[in-house]
VONULO-626242 format. One line per 10 residues: number of its first residue (from 1); for each residue y, z, x of C-alpha. Coordinates in Angstrom, 3 decimals. Example, Ala and Ser with C-alpha at 12.3 -4.5 7.8 and 13.67 -1.06 7.14 Angstrom:
BEGIN
1 = -4.500 7.800 12.300 | -1.060 7.140 13.670 .
//
This chain:
BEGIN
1 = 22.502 28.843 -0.979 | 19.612 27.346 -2.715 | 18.024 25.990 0.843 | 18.785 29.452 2.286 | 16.678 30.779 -0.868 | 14.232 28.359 -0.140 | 13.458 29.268 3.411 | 13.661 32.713 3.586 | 10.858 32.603 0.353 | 9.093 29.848 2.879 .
11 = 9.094 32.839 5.434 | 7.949 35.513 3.143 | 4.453 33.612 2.658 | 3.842 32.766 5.802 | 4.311 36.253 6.737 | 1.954 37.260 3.888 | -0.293 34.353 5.320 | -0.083 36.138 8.661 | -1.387 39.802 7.339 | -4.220 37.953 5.687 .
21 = -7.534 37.814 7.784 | -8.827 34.309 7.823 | -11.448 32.350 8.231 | -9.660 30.043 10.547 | -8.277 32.896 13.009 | -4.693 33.381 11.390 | -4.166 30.031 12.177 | -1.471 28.964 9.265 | -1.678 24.684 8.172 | 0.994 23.266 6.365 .
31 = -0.073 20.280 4.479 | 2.980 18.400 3.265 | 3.124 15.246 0.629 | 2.882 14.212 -2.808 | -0.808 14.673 -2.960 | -0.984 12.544 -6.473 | -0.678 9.428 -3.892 | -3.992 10.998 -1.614 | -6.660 8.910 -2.733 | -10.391 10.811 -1.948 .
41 = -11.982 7.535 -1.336 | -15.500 7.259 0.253 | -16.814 3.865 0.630 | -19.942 2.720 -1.114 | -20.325 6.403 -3.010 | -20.533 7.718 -6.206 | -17.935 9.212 -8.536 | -19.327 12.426 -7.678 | -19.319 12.018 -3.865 | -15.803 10.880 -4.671 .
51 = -14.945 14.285 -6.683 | -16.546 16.197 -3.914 | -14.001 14.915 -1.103 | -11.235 16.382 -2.769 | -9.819 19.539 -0.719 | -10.009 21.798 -4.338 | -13.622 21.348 -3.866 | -13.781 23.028 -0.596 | -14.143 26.585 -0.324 | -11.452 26.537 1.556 .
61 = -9.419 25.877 -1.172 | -8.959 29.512 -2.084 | -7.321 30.473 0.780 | -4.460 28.073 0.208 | -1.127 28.841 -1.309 | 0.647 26.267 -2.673 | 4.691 25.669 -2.754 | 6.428 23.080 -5.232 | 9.697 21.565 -4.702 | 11.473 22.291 -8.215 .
71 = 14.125 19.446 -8.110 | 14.087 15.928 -7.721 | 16.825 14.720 -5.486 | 16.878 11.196 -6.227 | 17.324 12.170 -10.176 | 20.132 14.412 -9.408 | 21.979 12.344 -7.197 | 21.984 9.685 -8.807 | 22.695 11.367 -12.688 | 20.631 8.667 -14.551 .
81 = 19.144 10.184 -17.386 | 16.156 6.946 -17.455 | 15.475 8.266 -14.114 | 14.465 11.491 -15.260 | 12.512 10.526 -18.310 | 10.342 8.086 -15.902 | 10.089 10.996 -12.962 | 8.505 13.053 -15.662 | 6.255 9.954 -17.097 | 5.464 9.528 -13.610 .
91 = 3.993 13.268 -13.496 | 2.328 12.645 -16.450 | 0.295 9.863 -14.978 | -0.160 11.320 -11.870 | -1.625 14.983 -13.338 | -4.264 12.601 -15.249 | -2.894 14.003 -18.389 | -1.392 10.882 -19.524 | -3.346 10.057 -23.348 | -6.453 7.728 -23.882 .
101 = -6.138 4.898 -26.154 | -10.175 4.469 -26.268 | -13.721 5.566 -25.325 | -12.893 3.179 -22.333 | -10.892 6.034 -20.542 | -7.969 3.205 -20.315 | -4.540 4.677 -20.991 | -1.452 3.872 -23.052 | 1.306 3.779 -21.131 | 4.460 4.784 -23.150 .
111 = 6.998 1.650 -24.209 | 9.831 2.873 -22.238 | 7.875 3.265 -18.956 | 7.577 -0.855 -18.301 | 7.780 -4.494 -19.257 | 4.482 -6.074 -20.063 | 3.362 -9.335 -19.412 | 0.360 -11.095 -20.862 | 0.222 -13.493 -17.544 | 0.163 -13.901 -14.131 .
121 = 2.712 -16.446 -14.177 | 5.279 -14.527 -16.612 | 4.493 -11.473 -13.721 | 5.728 -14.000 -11.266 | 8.915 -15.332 -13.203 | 9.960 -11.910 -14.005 | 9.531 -10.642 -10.014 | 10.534 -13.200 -7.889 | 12.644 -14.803 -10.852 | 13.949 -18.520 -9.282 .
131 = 12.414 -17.704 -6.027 | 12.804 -21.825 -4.609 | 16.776 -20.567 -3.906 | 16.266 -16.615 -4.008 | 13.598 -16.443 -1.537 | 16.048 -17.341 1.537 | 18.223 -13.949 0.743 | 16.138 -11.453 3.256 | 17.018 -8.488 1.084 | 16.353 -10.163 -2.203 .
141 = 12.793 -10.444 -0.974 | 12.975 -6.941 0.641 | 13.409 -5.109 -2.608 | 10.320 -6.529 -4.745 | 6.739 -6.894 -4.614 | 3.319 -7.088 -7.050 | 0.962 -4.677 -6.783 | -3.052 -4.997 -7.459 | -5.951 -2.455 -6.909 | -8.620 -5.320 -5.431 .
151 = -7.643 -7.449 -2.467 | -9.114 -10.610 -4.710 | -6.229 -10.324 -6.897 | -3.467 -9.770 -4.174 | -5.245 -12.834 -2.218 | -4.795 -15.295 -5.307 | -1.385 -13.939 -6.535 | 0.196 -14.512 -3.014 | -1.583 -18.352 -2.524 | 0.214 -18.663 -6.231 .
161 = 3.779 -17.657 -5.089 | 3.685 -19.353 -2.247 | 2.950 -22.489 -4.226 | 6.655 -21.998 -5.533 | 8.285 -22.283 -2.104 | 9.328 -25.941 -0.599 | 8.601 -27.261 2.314 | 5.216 -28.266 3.818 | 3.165 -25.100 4.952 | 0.815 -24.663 8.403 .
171 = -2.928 -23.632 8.328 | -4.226 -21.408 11.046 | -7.980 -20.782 11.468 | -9.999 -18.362 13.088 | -11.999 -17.913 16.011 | -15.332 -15.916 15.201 | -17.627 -14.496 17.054 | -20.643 -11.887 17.184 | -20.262 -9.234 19.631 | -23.510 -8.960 20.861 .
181 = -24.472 -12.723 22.115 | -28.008 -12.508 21.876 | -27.491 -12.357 17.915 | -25.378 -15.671 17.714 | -28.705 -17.669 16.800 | -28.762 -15.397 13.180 | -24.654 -15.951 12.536 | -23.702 -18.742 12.524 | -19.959 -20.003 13.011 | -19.585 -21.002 9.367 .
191 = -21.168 -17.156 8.031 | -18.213 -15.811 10.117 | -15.597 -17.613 8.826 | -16.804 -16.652 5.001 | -16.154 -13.459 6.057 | -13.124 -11.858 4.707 | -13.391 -8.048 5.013 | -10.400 -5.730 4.166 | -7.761 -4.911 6.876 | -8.557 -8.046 8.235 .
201 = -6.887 -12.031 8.168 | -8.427 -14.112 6.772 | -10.387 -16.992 8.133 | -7.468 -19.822 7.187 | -4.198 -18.341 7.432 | -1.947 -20.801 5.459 | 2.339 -20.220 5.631 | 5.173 -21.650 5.171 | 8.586 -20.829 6.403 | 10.498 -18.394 5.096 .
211 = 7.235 -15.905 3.132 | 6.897 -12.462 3.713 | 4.340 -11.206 6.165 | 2.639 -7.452 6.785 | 0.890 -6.567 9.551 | -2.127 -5.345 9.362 | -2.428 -3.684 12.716 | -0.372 -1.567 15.279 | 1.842 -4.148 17.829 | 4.686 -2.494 19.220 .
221 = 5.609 1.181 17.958 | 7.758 2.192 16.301 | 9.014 -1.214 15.232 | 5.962 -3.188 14.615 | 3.235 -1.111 13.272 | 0.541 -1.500 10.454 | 2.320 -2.302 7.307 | 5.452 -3.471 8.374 | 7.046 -6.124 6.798 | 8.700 -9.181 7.840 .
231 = 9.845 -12.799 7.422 | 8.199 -15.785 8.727 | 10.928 -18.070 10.795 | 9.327 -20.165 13.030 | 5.280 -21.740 13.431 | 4.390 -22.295 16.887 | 0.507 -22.736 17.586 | -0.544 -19.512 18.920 | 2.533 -17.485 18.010 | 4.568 -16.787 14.885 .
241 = 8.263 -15.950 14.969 | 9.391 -13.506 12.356 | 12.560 -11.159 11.308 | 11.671 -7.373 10.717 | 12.292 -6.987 6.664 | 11.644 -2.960 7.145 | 11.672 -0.126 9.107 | 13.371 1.186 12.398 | 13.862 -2.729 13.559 | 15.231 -4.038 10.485 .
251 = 17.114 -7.425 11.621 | 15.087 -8.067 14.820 | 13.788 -11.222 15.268 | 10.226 -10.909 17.196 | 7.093 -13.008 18.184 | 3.521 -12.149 16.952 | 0.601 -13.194 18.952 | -3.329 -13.752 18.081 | -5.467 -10.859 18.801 | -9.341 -10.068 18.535 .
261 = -9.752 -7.618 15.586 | -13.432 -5.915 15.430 | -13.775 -5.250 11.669 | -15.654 -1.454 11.238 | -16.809 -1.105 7.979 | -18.883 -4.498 8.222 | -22.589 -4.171 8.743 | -22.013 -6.935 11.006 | -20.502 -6.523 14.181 | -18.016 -9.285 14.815 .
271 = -14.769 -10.732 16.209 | -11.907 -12.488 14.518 | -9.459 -14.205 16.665 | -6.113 -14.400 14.828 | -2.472 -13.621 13.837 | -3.015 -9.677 12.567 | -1.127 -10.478 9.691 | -0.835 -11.386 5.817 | 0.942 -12.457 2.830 | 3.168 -9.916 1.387 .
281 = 4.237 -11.493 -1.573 | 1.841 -9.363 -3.102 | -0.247 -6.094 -1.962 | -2.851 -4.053 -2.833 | -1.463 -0.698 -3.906 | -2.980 1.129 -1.249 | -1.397 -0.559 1.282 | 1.662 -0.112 -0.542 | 1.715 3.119 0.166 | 5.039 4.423 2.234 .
291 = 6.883 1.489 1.030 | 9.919 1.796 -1.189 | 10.857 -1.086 -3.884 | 13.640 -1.997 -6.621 | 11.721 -4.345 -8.373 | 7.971 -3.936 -8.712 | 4.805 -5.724 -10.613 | 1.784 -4.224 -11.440 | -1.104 -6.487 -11.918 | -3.795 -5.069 -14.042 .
301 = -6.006 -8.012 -14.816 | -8.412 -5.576 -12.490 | -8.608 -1.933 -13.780 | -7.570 0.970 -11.292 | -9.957 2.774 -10.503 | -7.814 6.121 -11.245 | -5.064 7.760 -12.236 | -4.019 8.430 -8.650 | -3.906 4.253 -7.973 | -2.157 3.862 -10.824 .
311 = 0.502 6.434 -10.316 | 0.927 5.191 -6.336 | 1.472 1.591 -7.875 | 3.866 2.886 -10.199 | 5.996 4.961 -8.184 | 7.006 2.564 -5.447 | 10.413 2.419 -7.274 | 12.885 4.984 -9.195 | 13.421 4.073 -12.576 | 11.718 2.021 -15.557 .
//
């Protein structure tokens, strides 16, 4: 009865929407999501530049109606009240109306929403606790992942985790070059290789058996597409065997070749050579966005750089 409700008051505004002359020729939009986790990020611009992107800054935006899902599914299925005390501190933090602590603008979060840590290591033990066993149980590792807002932090945090795996590990470099020849002379090899913009490997690419891996570009739709995860199984020299850890091919076991990969926000235009993949141990909360997780860490040692990040990071799972 409820859905019934639901669609027939869907179908009263869009008639309404209909009888309304607009600037867009009647055509109606529907634009669906949780926009807490939309981001307005422009690179290398200012917070007002930043403010500006938002869609409520358009004039556009007074011609939109907007229609809010009253009831949170996951809360009332499962009937756990600490669910619905975090969905609601979860809100909070998303609306920005979550209280200031300081002239800093840095927030307190309340003492039921987390655990806090005062390391790096203790955020380790207390997300992959004994990983050296743990870490061969696919959905063990599936389930849990730390979060960071700068790729700097994600970078050291999964070299650190890693350490805690046996075994030896394999080191794959690079091949860079500049796409226009004639430029070669004025980049040299070893300027490439220092290289390491985002969305992109990095020059060395060091694994070991048995780490999780996300891919950082489109392979093989549905199954294999930028930010799937998987598990590393086999190191051959110029392809990597791995078992899908999510998505439609869950299970699979599949191989993952080097490819060129043109970086486009670089004011240098060159080519990297290698596996399109990296480290999943940790990830930086943007690119965690989509994916669902039991056990999360947030590492703040960098600030977020808003509420929004913050609020992505933090609702990756269902309950404090």
């Amino acid at each position: 009865m409820a859905h019934k409700k639901s669609l027939e008051a869907l179908d009263a505004t869009l008639q309404d929407l209909r009888n309304t002359k607009s600037i867009m020729g009647g055509i109606i939009v529907l634009l669906a999501g949780d926009f807490r986790q939309t981001l307005p990020v422009i690179r290398r611009a200012t917070r007002a530049d930043e403010l500006n992107a938002c869609l409520k800054s358009s004039f556009l935006w007074s011609k939109v109606k907007t229609l809010q899902l009253k009831t949170n599914m996951r809360v009332r299925l499962s009937g756990d009240s600490l669910a619905g005390e975090f969905s609601e501190q979860l809100l909070t933090l998303g609306n920005g109306k979550t209280a200031t602590g300081d002239l800093t603008g840095h927030i307190d979060l309340p003492s039921n929403f987390c655990s806090m840590v005062k390391s790096s290591d203790e955020l380790i033990a207390m997300v992959f606790p004994n990983i050296q066993n743990n870490f061969k149980s696919h959905g063990w590792l599936r389930e849990r992942a730390i979060l960071a807002p700068k790729n700097v932090c994600v970078t050291k945090l999964n070299l650190q985790v890693q350490e805690y795996l046996p075994g030896n590990g394999k080191s794959f470099y690079s091949i860079d070059t500049v796409v226009d020849p004639s430029e070669a002379v004025n980049y040299p090899t070893e300027f490439l290789n220092a290289l390491n913009p985002s969305g992109c490997p990095p020059h060395q690419l060091f694994l070991k058996i048995g780490v999780p891996i996300i891919l950082l570009r489109n392979l093989d739709s549905p199954k294999l597409c930028n930010g799937t995860r998987l598990i590393v199984t086999k190191l051959l020299t110029n392809l990597i065997e791995a078992t899908i850890l999510t998505g439609c091919g869950s299970g699979e076991s599949v191989f993952i070749p080097r490819i060129p990969i043109i970086p486009s926000d670089e004011p240098i235009s060159f080519k990297r050579l290698q596996f399109p993949i990296r480290l999943a141990f940790a990830m930086s909360i943007n690119k965690a966005q989509g994916q669902s997780l039991k056990v999360t860490g947030v590492n703040l040692e960098e600030s977020c750089f808003s509420h929004g990040q913050l609020y992505v990071a933090c609702s990756r799972v269902g309950s404090p």
